[in-house]
C-alpha positions as CSV (number, residue, x, y, z in Angstrom):
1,X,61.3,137.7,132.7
2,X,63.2,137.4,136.0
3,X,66.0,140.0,136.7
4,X,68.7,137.0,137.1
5,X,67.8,135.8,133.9
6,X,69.4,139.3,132.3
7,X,71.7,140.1,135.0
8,X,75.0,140.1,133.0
9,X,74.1,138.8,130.4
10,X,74.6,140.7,127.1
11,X,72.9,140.3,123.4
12,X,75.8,140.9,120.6
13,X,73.7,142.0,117.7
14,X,75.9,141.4,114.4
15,X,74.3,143.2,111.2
16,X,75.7,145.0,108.3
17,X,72.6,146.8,108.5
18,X,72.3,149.6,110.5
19,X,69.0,150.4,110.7
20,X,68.5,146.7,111.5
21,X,71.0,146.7,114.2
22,X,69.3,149.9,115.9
23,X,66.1,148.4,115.8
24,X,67.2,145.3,117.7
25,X,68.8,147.6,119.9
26,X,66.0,149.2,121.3
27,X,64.0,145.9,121.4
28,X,66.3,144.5,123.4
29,X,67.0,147.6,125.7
30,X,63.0,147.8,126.6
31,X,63.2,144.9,128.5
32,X,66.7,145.5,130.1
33,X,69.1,143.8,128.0
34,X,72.5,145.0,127.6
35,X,72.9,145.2,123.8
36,X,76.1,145.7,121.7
37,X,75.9,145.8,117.8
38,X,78.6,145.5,115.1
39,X,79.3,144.9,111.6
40,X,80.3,141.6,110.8
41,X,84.0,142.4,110.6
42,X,83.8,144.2,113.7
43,X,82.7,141.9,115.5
44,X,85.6,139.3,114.3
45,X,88.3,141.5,115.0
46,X,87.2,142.1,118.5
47,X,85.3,139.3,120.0
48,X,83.7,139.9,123.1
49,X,84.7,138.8,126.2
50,X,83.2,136.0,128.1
51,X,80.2,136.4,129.8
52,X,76.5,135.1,129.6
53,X,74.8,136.1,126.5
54,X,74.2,135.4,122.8
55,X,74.8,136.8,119.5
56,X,71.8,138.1,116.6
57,X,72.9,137.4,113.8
58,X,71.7,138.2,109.7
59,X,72.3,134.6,107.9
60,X,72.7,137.0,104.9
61,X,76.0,139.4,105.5
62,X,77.6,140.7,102.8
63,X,81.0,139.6,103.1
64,X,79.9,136.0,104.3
65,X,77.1,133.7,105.5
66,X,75.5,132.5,108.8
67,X,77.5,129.5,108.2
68,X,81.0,130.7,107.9
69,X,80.7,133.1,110.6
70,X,79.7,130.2,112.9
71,X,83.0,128.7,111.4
72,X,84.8,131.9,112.6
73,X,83.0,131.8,115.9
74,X,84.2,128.1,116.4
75,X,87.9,129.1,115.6
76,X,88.3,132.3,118.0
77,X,87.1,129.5,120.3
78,X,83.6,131.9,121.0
79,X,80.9,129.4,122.4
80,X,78.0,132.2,122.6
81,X,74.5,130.2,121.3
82,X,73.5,132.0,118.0
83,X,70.1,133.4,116.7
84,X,70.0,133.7,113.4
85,X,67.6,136.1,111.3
86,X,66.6,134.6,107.8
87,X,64.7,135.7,104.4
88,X,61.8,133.3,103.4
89,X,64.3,131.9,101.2
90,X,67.2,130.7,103.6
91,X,65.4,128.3,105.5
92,X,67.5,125.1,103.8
93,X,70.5,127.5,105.1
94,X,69.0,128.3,108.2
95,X,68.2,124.4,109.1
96,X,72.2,123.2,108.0
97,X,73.3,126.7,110.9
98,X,71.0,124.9,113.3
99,X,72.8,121.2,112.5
100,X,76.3,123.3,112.9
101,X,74.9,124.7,116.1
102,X,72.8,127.9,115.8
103,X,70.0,127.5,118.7
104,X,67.3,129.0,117.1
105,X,66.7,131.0,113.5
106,X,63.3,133.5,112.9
107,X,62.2,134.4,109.4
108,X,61.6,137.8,108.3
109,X,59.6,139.5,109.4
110,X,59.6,138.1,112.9
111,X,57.1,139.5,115.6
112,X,58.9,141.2,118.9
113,X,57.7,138.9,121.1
114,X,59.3,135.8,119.1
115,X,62.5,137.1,118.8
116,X,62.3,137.9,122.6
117,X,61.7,134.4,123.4
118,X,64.4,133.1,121.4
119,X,67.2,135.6,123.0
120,X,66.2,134.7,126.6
121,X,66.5,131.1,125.6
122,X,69.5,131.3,124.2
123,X,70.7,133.0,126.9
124,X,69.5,130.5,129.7
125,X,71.3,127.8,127.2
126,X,74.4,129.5,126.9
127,X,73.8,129.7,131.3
128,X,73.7,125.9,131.6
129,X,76.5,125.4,129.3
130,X,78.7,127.7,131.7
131,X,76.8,125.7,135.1
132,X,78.4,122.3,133.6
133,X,81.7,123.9,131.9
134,X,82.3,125.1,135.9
135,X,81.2,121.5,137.4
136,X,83.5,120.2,135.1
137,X,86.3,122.2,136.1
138,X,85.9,121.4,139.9
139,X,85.8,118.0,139.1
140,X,88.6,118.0,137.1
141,X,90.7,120.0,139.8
142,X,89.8,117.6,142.1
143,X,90.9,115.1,140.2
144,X,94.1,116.4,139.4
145,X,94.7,115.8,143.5
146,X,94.4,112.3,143.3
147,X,97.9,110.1,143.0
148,X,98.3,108.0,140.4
149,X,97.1,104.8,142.0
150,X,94.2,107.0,143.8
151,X,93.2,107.5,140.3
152,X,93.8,103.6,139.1
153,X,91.7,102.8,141.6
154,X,88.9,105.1,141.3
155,X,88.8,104.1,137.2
156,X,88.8,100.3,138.1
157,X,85.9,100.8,140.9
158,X,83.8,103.2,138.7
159,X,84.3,100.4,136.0
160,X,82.7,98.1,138.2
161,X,85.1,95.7,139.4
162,X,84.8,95.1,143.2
163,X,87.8,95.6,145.6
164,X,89.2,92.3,145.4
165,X,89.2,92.3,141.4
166,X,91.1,95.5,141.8
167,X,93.0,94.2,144.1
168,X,93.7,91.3,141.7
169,X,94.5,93.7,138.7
170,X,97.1,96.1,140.2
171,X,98.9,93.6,142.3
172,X,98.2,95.5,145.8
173,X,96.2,94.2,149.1
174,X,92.4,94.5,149.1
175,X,92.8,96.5,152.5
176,X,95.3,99.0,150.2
177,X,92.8,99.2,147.7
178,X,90.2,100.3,150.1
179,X,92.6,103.0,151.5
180,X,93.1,104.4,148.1
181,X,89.5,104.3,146.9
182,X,88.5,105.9,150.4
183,X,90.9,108.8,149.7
184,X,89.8,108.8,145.6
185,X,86.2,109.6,147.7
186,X,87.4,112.0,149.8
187,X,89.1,114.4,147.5
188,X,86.8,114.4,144.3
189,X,84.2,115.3,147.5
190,X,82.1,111.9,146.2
191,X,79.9,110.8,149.3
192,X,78.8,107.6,147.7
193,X,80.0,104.9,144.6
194,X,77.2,106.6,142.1
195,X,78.2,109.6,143.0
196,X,82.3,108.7,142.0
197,X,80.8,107.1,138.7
198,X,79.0,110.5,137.5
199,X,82.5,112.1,138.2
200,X,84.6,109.5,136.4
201,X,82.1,110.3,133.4
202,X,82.6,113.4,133.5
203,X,86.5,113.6,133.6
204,X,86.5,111.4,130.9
205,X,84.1,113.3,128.5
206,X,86.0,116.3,129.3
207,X,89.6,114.3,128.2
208,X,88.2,113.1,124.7
């Protein structure tokens, strides 16, 4: 596996199970990985801070399931992609953690190499999230720039409405609304109409 794939990035292995959480360990160590295990309540009580990486976790913990602790995860607000490890008889489990949003689940006894792949995946998932989260951001920033009738103009445009509809709709000259939708341009950093559109989209996904 490339080096940037692993650079940072660290596998939280949760297991009440210590023998179970060594022997992760050292899986994931052969190849590079930064590992850290904890017991379930550990790991609650001190989530880990936020950086690229994923968590291993026992669907079976004594204290709760896969499912609530994907609850938990949702609440402390952690976004790390989950693995979960399963016993032939918590696949129906393992398949409703996958609907909540567990990325990948391996049945005892799983081979290395398997539970290889699924870590780096998760971990190149849990890198794309953070590549859009961040395009999002700048986006949004950028946005934020924009007066208000920058930004009644650049919703109306990206709706589809050409300049003298707008022009129509907010009451203003169509030579006014091409001054604000040339500045709406300039500050998101949008060098053409599809590219405003994509933007628009993506502020307003991030608002709902």
């Amino acid at each position: 596996m490339p080096s940037e794939a692993k650079q940072n990035a660290i596998v939280h292995v949760v297991d009440d199970d210590a023998s179970m959480r060594g022997a992760l360990e050292s899986l994931f160590d052969s190849i590079g990985f930064e590992t850290r295990s904890y017991a379930a309540s550990e790991f609650l009580v001190a989530p880990p801070a936020d950086q690229p990486g994923c968590i291993v976790i026992d669907i079976r913990l004594p204290d709760m399931n896969g499912l609530d602790f994907q609850t938990e995860l949702t609440r402390m607000g952690v976004r790390l992609p989950v693995v979960m490890v399963t016993g032939y008889g918590d696949i129906p489990m393992s398949v409703r953690a996958m609907k909540h949003g567990a990325v990948d689940f391996l049945t005892k006894p799983f081979n290395d190499q398997d539970m290889l792949d699924a870590v780096i995946g998760a971990i190149d998932s849990d890198r794309r999230r953070r590549t859009v989260d961040s395009d999002v951001c700048r986006i949004r920033q950028r946005f934020d720039t924009l007066s208000p009738r920058e930004r009644q103009v650049m919703w109306l445009v990206t709706a589809g409405k050409m300049n003298k509809q707008v022009s129509g709709d907010l009451g203003i000259s169509e030579i006014t609304v091409k001054i604000h939708r040339g500045a709406a341009m300039r500050k998101m950093g949008a060098r053409t109409l599809a590219d405003l559109v994509r933007m628009a989209e993506k502020v307003k996904t991030n608002d709902i």
